[in-house]
C-alpha positions, 0 to 999 in steps of 0.5 A, a space after each residue: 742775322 743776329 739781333 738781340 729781342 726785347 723778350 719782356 721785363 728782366 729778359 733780352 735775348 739774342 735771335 737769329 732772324 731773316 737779313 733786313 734787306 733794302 726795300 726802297 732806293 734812298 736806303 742804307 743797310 748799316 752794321 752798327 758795331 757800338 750801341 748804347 743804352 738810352 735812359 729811357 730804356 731802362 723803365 721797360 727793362 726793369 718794370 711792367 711799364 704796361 700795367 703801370 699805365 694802364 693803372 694810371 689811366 684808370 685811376 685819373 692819374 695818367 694823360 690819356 694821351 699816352 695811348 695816342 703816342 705810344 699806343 694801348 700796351 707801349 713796349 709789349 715784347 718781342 721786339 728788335 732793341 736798341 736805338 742809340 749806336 754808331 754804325 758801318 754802311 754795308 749796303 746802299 740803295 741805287 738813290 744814295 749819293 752821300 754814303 758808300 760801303 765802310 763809311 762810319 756813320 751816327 744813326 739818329 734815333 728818330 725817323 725823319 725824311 728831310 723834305 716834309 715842312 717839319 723837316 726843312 724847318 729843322 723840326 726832324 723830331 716831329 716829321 710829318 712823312 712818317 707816323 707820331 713818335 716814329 723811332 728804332 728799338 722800341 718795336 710798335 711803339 716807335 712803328 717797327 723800324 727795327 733795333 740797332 742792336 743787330 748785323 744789319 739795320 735799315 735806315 730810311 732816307 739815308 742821305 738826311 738821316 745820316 750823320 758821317 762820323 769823324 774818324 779822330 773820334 772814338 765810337 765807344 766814346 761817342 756811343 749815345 750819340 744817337 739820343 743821349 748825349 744830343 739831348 743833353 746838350 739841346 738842354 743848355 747850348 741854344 740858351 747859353 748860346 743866348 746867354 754866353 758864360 750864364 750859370 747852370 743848374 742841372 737836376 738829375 736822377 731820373 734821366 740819369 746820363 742825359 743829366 751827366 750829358 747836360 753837365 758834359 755840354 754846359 762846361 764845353 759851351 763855357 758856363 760860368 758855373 755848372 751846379 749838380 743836384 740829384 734826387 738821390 733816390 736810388 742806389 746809382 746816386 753816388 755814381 752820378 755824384 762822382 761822375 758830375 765831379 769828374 765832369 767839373 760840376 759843383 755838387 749840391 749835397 742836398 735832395 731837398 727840393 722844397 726850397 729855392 737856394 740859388 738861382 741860375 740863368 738856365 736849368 735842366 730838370 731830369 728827375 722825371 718827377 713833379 718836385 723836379 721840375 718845380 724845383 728847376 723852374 722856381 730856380 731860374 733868375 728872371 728871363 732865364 731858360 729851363 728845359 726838360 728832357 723828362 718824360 711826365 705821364 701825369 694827367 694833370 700837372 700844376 706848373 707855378 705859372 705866376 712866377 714864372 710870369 713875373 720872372 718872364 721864365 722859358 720852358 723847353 720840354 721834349 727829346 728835341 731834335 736829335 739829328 740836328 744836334 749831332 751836325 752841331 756837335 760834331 761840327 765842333 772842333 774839339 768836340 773830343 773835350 766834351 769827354 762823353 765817356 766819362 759818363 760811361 760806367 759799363 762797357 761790354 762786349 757785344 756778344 754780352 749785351 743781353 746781360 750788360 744791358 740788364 746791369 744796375 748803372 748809370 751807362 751800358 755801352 757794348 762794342 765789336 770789331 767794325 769789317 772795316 777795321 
């Protein structure tokens, strides 16, 4: 079979490897035939992630906890790539009761096995049946469960783990489903779910689509009013201006972050930067709701506690749950309004993903033909 191979920074390459087969009865081989690019991706595709850490946690700058959860050279090539996608089932294990061949199916990015404490308490971001920060794509720091970017992926306990997918729906749309869009939308649904109609602030730049997602998600679940600011440090920042626009944010011209303008019942910080999240958090009006699906690597990080106090402010932080997200999402009726492929900026064919992945833009999606046509 095919399967495209992170190689190193700047190099994806496309492999021919054995067939992933079934290895235990609650399996599912699937085919995925759309896959997308996850933000998070991007860091490793374009920098030495590895000697950027351990800089970091030789200078004092960088927790070392890093090294618990992604271990001592996080994202060290060769491995499988990709764990955003929306796949076919090919081939089932003897155990499977929910799936059959040429079902159309969401593959969350995290393993989780639906029966462990963690799980049944709908925690599946965290299961305790496998190892910390188990997940597709990102080889030995996610525990080697393969990529989705391939002919065939084996999916473990596949009667929890996957997700039917509608056929009214277009995959393409729905490519980031897997990680991405159910980010964004953990980011604002619980609280404007507590808090029907609330303003929202999104923060963006350096979560570039989840950000988009969170705008996406905000006006679907009726916000009064969605507002996109950015850090606007990189040369994509007029892409995610028009794209927050074309979603029905207001856009926020300014980049300066040192001082508060409004506040919002809810704000999500995606600048991946200390100034961000401040800025996020000091935006809040009392009672209000932040979340950040922002990875920070610093050791240390000041966070403005009293004020928060005094405004009794939430701070969600973390990927959240991703399979939990995507039952809600598609649970929706008229989830096609959530609009998901305005975010998208590159859409390529799947025989192009080793270059369409390495693009400089806001979005990567690649596609095939499914068998089951």
């Amino acid at each position: 079979m095919k399967q495209l191979m992170y190689i190193r920074k700047g190099t994806l390459e496309w492999q021919e490897v054995p067939d992933v087969p079934l290895v235990e009865p609650s399996d599912v081989i699937v085919r995925p035939f759309v896959a997308a690019r996850c933000d998070n991706d991007i860091a490793y595709l374009h920098f030495d992630v590895n000697a950027l850490l351990r800089i970091g946690i030789a200078r004092g700058t960088v927790d070392p906890a890093v090294v618990h959860y992604l271990g001592e050279s996080p994202f060290r090539g060769p491995f499988p790539f990709g764990h955003e996608c929306i796949a076919e089932v090919i081939e089932c294990g003897e155990d499977v009761r929910r799936f059959r061949p040429m079902d159309k199916v969401v593959v969350p990015f995290q393993i989780s096995c639906g029966q462990c404490r963690l799980c049944r308490g709908r925690s599946t971001g965290t299961c305790s049946a496998v190892p910390d920060n188990s997940l597709f794509g990102v080889g030995q720091t996610g525990g080697d469960w393969g990529g989705v970017v391939a002919d065939r992926l084996r999916v473990p306990f596949a009667d929890h783990m996957l997700v039917h997918f509608p056929q009214h729906l277009d995959p393409v749309s729905f490519a980031s489903l897997s990680d991405n869009i159910a980010c964004g939308w953990q980011a604002v649904v619980p609280a404007l779910q507590a808090k029907p109609g609330a303003s929202v602030l999104v923060v963006g730049g350096g979560a570039k689509s989840i950000a988009l997602y969170a705008v996406a998600a905000a006006l679907f679940q009726g916000a009064e009013r969605v507002d996109y600011m950015d850090t606007n440090a990189d040369t994509l920042a007029p892409q995610r201006f028009e794209i927050a626009a074309a979603l029905g944010a207001q856009i926020v011209e300014s980049s300066d972050m040192s001082q508060v303008r409004e506040q919002y019942a809810v704000s999500v910080d995606g600048t991946m930067i200390k100034q961000g999240l401040h800025f996020a958090v000091r935006s809040l009006e009392p009672d209000g709701v932040c979340s950040s699906p922002s990875v920070y690597y610093d050791k240390e990080l000041p966070m403005p506690l009293f004020e928060m106090a005094m405004k009794k402010a939430t701070l969600r932080l973390g990927f959240g749950n991703a399979l939990e997200s995507i039952r809600e999402i598609l649970a929706r009726p008229n989830v096609q309004d959530l609009a998901p492929e305005k975010v998208t900026t590159v859409c390529a064919a799947w025989s192009e993903a080793a270059s369409a992945f390495l693009e400089s833009s806001t979005k990567v999606v690649v596609h095939r033909d499914p068998l089951a046509a």
